[in-house]
C-alpha atoms as an extended CHARMM CRD file, in Angstrom:
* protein
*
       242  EXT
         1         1  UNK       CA              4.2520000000        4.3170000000        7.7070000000  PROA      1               0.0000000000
         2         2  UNK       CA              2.3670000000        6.4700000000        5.0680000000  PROA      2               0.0000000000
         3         3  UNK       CA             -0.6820000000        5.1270000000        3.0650000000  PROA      3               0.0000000000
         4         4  UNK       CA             -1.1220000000        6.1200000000       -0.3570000000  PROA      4               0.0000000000
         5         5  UNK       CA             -3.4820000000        5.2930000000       -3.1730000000  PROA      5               0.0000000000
         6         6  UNK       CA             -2.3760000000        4.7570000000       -6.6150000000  PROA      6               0.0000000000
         7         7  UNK       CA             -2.4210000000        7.5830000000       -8.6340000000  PROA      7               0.0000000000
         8         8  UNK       CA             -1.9730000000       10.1480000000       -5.4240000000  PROA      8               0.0000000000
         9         9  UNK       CA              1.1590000000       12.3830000000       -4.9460000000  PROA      9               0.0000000000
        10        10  UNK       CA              2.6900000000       11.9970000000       -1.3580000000  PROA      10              0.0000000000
        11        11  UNK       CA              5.1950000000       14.7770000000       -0.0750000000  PROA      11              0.0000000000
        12        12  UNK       CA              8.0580000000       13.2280000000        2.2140000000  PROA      12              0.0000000000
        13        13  UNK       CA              8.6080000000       16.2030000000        4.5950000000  PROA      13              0.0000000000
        14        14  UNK       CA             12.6190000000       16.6270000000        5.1860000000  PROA      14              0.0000000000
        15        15  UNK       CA             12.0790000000       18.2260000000        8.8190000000  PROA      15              0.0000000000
        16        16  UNK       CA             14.1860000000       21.3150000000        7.6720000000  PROA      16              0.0000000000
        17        17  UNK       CA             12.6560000000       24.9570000000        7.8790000000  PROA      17              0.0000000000
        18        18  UNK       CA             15.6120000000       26.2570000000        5.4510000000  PROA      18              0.0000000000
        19        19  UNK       CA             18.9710000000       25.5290000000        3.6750000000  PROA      19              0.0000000000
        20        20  UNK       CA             21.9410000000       26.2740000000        4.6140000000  PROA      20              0.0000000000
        21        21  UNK       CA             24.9670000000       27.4560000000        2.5600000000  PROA      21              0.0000000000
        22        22  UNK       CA             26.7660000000       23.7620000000        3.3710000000  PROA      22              0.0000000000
        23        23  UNK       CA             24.3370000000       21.6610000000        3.2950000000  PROA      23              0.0000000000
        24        24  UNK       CA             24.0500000000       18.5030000000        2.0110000000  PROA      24              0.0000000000
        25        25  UNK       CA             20.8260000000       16.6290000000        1.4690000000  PROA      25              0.0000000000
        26        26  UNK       CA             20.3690000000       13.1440000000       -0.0010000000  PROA      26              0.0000000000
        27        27  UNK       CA             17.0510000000       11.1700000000       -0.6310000000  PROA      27              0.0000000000
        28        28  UNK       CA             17.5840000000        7.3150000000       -1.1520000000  PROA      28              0.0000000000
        29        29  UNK       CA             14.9770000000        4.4460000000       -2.3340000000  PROA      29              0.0000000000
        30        30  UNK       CA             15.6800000000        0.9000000000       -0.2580000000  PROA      30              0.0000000000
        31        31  UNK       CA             15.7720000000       -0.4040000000       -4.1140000000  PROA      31              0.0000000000
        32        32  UNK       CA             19.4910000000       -1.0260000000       -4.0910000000  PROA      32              0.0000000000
        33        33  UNK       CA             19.8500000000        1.9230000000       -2.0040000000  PROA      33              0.0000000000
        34        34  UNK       CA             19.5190000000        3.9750000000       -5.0760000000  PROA      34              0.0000000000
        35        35  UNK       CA             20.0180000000        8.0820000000       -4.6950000000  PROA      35              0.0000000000
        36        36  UNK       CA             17.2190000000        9.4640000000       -6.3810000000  PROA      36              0.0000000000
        37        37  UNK       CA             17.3610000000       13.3460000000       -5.2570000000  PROA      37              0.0000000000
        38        38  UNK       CA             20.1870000000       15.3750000000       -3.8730000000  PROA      38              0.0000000000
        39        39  UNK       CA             20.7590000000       18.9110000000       -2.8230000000  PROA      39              0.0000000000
        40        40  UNK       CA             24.2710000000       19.8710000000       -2.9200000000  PROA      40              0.0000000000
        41        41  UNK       CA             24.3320000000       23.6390000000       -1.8520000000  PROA      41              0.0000000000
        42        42  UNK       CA             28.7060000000       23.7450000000       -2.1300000000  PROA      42              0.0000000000
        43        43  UNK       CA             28.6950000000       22.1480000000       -5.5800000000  PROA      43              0.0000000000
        44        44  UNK       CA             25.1460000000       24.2460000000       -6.3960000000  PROA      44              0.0000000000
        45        45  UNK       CA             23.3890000000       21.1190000000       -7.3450000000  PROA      45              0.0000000000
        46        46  UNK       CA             19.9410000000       20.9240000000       -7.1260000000  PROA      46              0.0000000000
        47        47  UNK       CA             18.8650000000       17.3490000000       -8.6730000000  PROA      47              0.0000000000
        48        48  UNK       CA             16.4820000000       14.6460000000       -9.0130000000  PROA      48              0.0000000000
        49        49  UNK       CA             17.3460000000       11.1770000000      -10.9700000000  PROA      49              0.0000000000
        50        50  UNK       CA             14.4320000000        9.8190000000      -12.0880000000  PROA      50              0.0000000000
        51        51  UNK       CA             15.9450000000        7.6430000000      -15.1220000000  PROA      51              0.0000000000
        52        52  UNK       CA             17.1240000000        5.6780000000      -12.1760000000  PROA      52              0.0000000000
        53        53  UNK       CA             15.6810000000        1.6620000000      -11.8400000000  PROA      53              0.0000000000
        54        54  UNK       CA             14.7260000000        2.0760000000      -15.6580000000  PROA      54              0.0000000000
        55        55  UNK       CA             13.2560000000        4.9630000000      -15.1300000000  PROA      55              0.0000000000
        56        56  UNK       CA             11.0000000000        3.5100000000      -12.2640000000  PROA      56              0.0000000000
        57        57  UNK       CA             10.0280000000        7.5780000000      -11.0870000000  PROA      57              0.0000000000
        58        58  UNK       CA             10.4800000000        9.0320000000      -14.5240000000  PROA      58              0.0000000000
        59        59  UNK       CA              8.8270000000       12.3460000000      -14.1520000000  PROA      59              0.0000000000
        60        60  UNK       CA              6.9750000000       11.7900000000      -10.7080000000  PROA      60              0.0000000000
        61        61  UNK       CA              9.7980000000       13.6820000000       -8.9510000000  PROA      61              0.0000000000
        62        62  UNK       CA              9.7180000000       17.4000000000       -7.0620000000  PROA      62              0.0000000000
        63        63  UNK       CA             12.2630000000       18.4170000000       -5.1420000000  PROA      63              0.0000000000
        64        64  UNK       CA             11.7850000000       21.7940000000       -2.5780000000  PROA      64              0.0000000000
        65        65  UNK       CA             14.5490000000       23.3990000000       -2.9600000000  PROA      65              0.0000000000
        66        66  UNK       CA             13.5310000000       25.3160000000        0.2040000000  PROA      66              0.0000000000
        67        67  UNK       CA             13.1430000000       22.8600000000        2.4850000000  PROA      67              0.0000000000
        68        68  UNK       CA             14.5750000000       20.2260000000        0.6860000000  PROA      68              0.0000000000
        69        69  UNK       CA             10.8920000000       18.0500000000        1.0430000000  PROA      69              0.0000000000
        70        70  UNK       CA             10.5140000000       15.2900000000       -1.5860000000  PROA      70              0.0000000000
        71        71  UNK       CA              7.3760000000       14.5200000000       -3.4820000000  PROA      71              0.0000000000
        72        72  UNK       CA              6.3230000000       11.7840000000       -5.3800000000  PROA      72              0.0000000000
        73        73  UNK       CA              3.7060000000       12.1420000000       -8.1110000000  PROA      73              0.0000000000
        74        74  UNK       CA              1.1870000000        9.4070000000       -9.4290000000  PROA      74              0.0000000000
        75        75  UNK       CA              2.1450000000        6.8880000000       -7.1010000000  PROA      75              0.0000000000
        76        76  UNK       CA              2.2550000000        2.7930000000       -8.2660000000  PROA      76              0.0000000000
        77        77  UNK       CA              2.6630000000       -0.3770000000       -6.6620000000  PROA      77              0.0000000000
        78        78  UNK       CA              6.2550000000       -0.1680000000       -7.5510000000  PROA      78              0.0000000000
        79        79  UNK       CA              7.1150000000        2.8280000000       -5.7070000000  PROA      79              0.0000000000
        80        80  UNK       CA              6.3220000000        1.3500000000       -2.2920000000  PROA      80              0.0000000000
        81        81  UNK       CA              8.9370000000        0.9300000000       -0.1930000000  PROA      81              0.0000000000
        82        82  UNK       CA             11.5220000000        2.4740000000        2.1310000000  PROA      82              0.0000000000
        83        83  UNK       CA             12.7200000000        6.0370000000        1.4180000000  PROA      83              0.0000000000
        84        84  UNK       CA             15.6630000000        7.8920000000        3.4830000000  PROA      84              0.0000000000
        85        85  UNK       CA             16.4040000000       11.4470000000        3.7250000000  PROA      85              0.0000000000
        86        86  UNK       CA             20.3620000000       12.0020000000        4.9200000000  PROA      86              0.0000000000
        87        87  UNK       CA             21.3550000000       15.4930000000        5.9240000000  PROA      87              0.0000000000
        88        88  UNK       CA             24.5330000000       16.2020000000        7.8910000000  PROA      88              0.0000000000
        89        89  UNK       CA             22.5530000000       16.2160000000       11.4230000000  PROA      89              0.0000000000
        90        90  UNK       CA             20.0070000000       13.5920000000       10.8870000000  PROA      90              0.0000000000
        91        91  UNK       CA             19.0260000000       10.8050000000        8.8700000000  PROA      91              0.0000000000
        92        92  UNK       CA             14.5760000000        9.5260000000        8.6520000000  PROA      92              0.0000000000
        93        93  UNK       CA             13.1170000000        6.8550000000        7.2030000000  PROA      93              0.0000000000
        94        94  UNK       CA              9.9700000000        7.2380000000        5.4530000000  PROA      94              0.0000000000
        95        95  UNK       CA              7.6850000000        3.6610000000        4.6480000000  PROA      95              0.0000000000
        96        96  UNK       CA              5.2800000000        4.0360000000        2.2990000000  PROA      96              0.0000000000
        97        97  UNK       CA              2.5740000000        1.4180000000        1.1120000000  PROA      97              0.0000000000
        98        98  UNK       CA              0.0860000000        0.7760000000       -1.2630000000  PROA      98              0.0000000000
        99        99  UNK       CA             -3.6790000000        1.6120000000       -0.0920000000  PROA      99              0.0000000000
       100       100  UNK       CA             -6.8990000000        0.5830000000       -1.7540000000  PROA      100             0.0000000000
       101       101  UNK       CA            -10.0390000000        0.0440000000       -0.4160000000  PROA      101             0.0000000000
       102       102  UNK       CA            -12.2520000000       -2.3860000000       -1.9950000000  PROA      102             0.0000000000
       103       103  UNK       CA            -16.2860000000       -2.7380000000       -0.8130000000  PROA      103             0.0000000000
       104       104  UNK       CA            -18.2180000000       -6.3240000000       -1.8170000000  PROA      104             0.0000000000
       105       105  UNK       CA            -21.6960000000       -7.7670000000       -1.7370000000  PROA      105             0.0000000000
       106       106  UNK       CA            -21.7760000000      -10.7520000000        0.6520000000  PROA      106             0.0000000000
       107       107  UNK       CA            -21.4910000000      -13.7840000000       -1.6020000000  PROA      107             0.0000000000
       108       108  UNK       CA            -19.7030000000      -12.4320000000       -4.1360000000  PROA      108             0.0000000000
       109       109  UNK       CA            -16.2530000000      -13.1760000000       -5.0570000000  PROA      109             0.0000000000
       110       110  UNK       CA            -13.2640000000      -10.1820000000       -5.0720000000  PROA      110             0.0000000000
       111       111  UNK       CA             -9.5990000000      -10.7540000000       -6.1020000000  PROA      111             0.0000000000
       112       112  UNK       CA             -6.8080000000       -8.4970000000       -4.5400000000  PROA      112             0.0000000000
       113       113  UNK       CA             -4.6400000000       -7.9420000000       -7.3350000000  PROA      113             0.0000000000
       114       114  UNK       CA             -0.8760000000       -8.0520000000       -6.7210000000  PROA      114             0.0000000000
       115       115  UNK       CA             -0.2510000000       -5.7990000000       -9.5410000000  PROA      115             0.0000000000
       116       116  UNK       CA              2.4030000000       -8.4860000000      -10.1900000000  PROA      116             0.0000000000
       117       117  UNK       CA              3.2920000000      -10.1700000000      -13.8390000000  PROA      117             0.0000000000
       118       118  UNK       CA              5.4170000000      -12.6370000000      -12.4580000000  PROA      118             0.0000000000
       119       119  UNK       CA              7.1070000000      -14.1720000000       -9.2750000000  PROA      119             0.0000000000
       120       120  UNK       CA             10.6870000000      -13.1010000000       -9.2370000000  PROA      120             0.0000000000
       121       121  UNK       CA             10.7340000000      -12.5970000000       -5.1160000000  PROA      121             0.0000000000
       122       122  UNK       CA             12.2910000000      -14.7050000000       -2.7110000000  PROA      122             0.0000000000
       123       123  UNK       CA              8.9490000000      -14.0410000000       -0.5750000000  PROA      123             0.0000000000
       124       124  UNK       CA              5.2720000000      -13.3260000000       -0.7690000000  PROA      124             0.0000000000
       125       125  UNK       CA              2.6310000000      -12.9940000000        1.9480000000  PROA      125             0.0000000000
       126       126  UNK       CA             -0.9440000000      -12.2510000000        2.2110000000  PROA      126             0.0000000000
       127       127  UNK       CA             -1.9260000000      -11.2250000000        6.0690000000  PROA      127             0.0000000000
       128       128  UNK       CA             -5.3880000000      -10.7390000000        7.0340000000  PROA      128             0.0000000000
       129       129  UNK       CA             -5.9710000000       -8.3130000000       10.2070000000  PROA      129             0.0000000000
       130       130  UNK       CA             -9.0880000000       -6.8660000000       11.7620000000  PROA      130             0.0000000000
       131       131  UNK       CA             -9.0080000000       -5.1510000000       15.2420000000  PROA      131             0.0000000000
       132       132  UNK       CA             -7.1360000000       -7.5070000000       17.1540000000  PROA      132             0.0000000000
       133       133  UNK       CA             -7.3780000000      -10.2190000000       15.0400000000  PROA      133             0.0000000000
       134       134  UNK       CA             -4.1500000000      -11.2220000000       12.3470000000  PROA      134             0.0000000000
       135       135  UNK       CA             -3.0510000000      -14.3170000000       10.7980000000  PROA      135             0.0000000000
       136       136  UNK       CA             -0.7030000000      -15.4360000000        7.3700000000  PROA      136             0.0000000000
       137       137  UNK       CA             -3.3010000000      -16.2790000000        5.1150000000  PROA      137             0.0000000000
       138       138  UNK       CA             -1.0320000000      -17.3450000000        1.7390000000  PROA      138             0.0000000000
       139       139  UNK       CA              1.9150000000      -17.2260000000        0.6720000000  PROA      139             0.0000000000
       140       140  UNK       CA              4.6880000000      -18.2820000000       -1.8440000000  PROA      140             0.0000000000
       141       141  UNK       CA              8.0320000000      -19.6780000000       -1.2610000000  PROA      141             0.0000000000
       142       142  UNK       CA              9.7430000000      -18.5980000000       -4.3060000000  PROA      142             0.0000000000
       143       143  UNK       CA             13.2220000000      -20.3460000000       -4.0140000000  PROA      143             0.0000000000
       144       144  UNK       CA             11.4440000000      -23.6690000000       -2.6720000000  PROA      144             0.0000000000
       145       145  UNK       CA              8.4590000000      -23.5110000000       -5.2540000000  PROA      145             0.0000000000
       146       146  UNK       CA              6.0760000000      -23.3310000000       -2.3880000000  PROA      146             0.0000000000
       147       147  UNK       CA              2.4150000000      -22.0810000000       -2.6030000000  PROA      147             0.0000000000
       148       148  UNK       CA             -0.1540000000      -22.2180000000        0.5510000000  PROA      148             0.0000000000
       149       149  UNK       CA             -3.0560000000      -21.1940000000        1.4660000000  PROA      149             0.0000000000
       150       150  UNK       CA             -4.1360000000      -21.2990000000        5.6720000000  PROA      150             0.0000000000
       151       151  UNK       CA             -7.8270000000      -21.1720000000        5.1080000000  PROA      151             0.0000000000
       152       152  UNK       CA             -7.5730000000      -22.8450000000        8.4200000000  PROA      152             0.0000000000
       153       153  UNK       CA             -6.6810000000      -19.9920000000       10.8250000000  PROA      153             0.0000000000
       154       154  UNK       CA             -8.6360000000      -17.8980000000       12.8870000000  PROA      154             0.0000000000
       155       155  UNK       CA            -10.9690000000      -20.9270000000       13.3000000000  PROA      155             0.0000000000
       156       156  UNK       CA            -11.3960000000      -21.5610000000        9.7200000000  PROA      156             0.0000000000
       157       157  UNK       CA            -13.2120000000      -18.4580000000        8.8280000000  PROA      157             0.0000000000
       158       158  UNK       CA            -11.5430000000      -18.7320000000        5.1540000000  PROA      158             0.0000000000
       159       159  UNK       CA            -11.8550000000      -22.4870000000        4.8260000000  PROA      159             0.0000000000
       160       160  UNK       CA            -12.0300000000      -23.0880000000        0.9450000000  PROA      160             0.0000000000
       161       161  UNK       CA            -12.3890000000      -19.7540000000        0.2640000000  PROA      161             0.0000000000
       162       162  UNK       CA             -9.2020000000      -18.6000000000       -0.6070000000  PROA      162             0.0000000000
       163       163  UNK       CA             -7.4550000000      -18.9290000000       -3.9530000000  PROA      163             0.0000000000
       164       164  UNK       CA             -3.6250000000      -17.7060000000       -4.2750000000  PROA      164             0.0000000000
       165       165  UNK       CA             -2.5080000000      -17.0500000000       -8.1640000000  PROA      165             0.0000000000
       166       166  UNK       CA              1.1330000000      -18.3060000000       -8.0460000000  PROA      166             0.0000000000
       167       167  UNK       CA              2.0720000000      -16.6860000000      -11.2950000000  PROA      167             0.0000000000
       168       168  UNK       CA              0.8050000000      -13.3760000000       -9.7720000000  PROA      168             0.0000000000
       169       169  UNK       CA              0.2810000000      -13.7290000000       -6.4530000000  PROA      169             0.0000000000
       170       170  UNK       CA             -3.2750000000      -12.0200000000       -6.1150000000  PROA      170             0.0000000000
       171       171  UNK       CA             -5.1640000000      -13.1480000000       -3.5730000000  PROA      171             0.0000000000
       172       172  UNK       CA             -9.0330000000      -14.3040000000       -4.6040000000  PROA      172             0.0000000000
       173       173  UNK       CA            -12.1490000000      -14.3110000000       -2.0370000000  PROA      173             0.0000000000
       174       174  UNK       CA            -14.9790000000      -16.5440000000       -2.6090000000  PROA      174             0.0000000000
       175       175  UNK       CA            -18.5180000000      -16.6690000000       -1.3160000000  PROA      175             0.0000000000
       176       176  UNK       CA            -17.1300000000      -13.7120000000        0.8020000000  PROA      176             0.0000000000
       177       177  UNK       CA            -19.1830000000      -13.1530000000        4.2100000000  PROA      177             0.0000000000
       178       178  UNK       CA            -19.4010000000      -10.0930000000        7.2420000000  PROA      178             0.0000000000
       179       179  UNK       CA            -16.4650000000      -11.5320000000        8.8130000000  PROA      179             0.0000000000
       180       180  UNK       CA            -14.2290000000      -11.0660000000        6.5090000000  PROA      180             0.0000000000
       181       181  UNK       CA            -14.6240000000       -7.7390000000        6.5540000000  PROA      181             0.0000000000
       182       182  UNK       CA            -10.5520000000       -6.2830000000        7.3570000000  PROA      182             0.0000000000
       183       183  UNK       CA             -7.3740000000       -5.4380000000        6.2630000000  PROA      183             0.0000000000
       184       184  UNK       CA             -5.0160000000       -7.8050000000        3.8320000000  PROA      184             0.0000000000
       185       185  UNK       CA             -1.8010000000       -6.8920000000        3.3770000000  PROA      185             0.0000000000
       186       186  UNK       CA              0.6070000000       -8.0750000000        0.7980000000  PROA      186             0.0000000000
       187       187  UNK       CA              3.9960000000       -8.1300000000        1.6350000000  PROA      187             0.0000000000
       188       188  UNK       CA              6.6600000000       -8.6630000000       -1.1580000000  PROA      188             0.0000000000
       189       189  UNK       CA             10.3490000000       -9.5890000000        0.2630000000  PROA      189             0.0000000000
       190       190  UNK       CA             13.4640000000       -9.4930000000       -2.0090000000  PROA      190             0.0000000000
       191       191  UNK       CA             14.4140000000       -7.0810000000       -4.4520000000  PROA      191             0.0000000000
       192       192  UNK       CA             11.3140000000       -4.9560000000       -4.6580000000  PROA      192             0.0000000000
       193       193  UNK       CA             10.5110000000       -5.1320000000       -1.3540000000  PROA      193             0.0000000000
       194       194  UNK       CA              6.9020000000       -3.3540000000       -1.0030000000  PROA      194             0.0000000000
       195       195  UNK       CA              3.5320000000       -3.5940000000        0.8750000000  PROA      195             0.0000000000
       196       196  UNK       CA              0.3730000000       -2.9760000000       -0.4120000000  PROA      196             0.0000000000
       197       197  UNK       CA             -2.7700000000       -2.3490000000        1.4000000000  PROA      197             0.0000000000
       198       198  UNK       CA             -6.3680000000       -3.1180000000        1.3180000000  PROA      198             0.0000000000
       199       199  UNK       CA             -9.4070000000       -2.7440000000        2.8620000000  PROA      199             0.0000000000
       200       200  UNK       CA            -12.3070000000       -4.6510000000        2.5310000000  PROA      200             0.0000000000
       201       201  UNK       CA            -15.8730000000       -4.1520000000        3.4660000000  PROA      201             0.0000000000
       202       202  UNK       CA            -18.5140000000       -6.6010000000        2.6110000000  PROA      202             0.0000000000
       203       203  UNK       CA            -22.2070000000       -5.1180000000        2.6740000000  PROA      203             0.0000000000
       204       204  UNK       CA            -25.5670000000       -7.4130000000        2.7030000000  PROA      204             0.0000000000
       205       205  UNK       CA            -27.8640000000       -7.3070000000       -0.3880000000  PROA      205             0.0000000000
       206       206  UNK       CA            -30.3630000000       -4.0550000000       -0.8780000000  PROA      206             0.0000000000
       207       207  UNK       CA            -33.9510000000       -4.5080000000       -1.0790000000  PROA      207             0.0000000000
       208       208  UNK       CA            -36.9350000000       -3.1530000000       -1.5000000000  PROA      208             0.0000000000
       209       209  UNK       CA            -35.4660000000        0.5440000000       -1.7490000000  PROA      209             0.0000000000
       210       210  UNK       CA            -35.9920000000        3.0760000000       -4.0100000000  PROA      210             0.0000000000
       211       211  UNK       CA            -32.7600000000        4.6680000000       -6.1390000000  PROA      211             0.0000000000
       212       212  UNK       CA            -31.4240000000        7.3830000000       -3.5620000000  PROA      212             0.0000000000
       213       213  UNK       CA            -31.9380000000        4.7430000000       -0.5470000000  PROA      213             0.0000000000
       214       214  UNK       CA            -30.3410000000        2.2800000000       -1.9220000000  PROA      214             0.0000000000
       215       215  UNK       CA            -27.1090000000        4.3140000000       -2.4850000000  PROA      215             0.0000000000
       216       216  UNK       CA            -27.3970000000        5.6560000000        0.7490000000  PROA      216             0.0000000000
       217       217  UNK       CA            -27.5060000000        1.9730000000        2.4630000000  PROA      217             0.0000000000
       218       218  UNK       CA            -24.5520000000        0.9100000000        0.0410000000  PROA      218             0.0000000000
       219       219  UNK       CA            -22.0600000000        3.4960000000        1.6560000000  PROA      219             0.0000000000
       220       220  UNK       CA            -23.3050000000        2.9300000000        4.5620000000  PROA      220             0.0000000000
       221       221  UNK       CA            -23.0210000000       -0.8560000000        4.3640000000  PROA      221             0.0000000000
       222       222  UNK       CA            -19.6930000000       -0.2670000000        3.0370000000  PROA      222             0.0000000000
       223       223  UNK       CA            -18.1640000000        1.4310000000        5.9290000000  PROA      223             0.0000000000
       224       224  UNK       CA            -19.2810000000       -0.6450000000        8.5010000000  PROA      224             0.0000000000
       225       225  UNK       CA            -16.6410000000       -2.8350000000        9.9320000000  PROA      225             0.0000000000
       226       226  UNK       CA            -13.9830000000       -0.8090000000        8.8880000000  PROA      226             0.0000000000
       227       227  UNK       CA            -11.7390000000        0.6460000000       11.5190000000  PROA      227             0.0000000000
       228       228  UNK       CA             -8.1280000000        1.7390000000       13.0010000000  PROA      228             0.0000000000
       229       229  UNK       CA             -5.7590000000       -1.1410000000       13.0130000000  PROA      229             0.0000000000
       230       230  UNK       CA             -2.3910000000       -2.5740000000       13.6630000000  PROA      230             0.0000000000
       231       231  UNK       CA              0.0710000000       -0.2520000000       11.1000000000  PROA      231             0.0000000000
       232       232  UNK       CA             -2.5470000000        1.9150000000        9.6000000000  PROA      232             0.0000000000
       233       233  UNK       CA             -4.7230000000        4.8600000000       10.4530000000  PROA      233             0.0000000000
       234       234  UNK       CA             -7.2120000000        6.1760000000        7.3070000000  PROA      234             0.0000000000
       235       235  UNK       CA            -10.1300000000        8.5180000000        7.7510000000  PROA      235             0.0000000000
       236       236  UNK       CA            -13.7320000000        7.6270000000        5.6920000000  PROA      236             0.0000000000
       237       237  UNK       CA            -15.4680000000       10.8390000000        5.0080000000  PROA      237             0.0000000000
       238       238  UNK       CA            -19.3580000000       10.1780000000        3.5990000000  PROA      238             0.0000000000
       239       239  UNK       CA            -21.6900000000       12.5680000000        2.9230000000  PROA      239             0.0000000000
       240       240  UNK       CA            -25.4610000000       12.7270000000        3.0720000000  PROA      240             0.0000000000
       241       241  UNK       CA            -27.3880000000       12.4590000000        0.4040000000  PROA      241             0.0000000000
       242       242  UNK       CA            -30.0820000000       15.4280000000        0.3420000000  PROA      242             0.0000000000
């Protein structure tokens, strides 16, 4: 799986060092199974189709027409999701999700946005995870009308803290502590299947600092607890300040 922040261009590498003169390389999106670039080196067809799902990757496309490596421009919400490659000797599937990372002052309140409008998925689920720790925190049964919250799990650390929008299905944190310091990950099943990302660090309050020490304890604050889990591995680069 490949993390990506919105806005960011992400190349999908085809595993090929060269083209032949009869090859035939296809990249699908799981949307449909939609073809969205081919390279047809018999029919000398080099394309991408990005008018495809109303225009969904409208000029975000590059295709390497030496290698036949796929890249995706100014990436959204909506362009998570499953991607294939198909060649004649080998087919790879590529999953890429949404990334953000989000830092908070302890009592505040932060919504995860969806990035949704409106509910037109069969599922939706919020999942918290943090080292070894994971549990469904919300979700929304679209075909039975159902929306929960388990602010009970992981021995109610989120007990009434969590509020779930269920016309958008972002996520809201209130009077947010240490411990919730993690990963949530939103996973939308049905049509636009996609997963989106984020982590959250919650720092304490700054006092009695002057300007350039209290930045410097904010990032530092803000990259405490975060670390390698589960389906995701990020680097944090900070620098000093002089």
């Amino acid at each position: 799986m490949k993390l990506v922040s919105v806005g960011d261009s992400v190349t999908l590498n085809s595993n090929l060092t060269e083209i032949h003169d009869d090859d035939l390389i296809q990249w699908w999106f799981s949307v449909g199974s939609t073809l969205i670039a081919e390279i047809n080196v018999t029919a000398d067809r080099f394309s991408v189709y990005d008018d495809v799902l109303d225009g969904r990757f409208r000029d975000r496309l590059k295709l390497d027409k030496q290698t036949g490596s796929l890249t995706i421009t100014n990436f959204t919400t909506e362009h998570a999701g499953v991607y294939t490659v198909e060649t004649k000797n080998m087919t790879i599937f590529f999953f890429l999700a949404v990334y953000d990372e989000i830092s908070v002052k302890k009592g505040d309140s932060v919504t995860l946005n969806s990035d949704l409008t409106g509910i037109d998925y069969n599922r939706i689920l919020w999942t918290y995870l943090y080292m070894s720790e994971k549990a469904i925190i919300a979700g929304i049964n679209k075909p039975y009308n159902i929306v929960t919250v388990f602010d009970n799990v992981l021995d109610g650390r989120f007990r009434d803290r969590l509020k779930l929008d269920n016309q958008t299905a972002s996520l809201t944190i209130t009077n947010i502590r240490t411990e919730h310091t993690g990963d949530y990950e939103l996973l939308i099943i049905g049509a636009k299947q996609s997963l989106k990302v984020f982590s959250v660090s919650v720092y304490d309050s700054v006092h009695c600092c002057g300007s350039t020490e209290a930045v410097i304890r904010l990032v530092l604050s803000a990259l405490v607890g975060v670390a390698t889990v589960i389906l995701l591995v990020y680097d944090i680069r900070s620098r000093r300040a002089e």
